[in-house]
N, C-alpha and C positions, 0 to 999 in steps of 0.2 A: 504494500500500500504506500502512495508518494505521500512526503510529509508535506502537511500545510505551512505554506508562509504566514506567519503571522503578522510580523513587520519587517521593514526593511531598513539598515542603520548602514550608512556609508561608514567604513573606517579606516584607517590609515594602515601602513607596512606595520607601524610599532605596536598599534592596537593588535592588529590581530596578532603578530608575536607573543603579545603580552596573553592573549585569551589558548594561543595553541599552548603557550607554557604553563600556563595553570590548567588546561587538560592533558599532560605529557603526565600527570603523576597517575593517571590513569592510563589506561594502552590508547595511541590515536591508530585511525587505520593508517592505510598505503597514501592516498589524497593528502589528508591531516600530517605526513609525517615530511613528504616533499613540499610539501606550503610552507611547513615550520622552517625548513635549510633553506629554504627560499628567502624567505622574509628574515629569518636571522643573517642573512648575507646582505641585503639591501636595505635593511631599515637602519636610520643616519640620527636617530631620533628618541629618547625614552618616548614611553607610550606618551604618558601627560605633556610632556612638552608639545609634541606632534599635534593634540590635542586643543593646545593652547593656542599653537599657531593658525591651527583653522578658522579658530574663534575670531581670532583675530585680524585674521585675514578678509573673514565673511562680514564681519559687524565694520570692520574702518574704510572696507574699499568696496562692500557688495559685493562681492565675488557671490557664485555660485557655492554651493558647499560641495558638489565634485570637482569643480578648477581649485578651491584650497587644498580638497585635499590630493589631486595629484601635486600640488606646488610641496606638500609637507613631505609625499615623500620623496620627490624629489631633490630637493631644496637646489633651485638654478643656483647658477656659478654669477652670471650675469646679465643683463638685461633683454639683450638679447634671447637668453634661453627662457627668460621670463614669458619674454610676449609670445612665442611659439606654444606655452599653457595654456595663454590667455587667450589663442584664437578662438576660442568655444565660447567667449560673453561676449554677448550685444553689444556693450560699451567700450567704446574707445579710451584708453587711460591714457593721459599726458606723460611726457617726461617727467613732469616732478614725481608724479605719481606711481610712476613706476620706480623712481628712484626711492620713494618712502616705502614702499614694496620691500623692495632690496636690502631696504637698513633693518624693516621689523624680521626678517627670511635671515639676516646675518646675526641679529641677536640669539635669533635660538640656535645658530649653526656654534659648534665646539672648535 
């Protein structure tokens, strides 16, 4: 019998790391366990930080909340690799605004 969606919750590389790791103390299957080395290889981000930066990405510049979150897990280098994200919103952002992008995207980067 196929399971019911109940809802649907966008999440980031670090989220789901963070959710496959607190079910790895239980067995995951074959799917669940390539996700996991998956995401433990590409996630740049603790869960909540990743987290914080969608927030903050969606509430200061309207973003979509799937363009933050590919921006979180990806976190561009520069501006350029910014706007190639941002091809998928409606709105046009300014230089300034793409540079105030890049400052809140570098504060959570390590």
């Amino acid at each position: 019998m196929p399971k019911k969606i109940i809802k649907e919750v966008l999440l980031t590389l670090p989220e789901v790391r963070q959710l496959l790791e607190e079910r790895s103390r239980e067995e995951l299957n074959y799917m669940q366990r390539i996700t996991l080395d998956y995401v433990s290889k590409f996630s740049k981000l603790p869960a909540e930080a990743a987290r914080q930066l969608v927030n903050e990405l969606t509430s200061a510049f309207g973003l979509k909340t799937e363009t933050a979150v590919q921006i979180a897990n990806i976190l561009p280098d520069t501006v350029h690799e910014l706007r190639v994200l941002l091809t998928t919103e409606s709105k046009t952002f300014t230089s300034d605004e793409l540079k105030r992008m890049m400052e809140v995207i570098k504060k959570y980067k390590k």
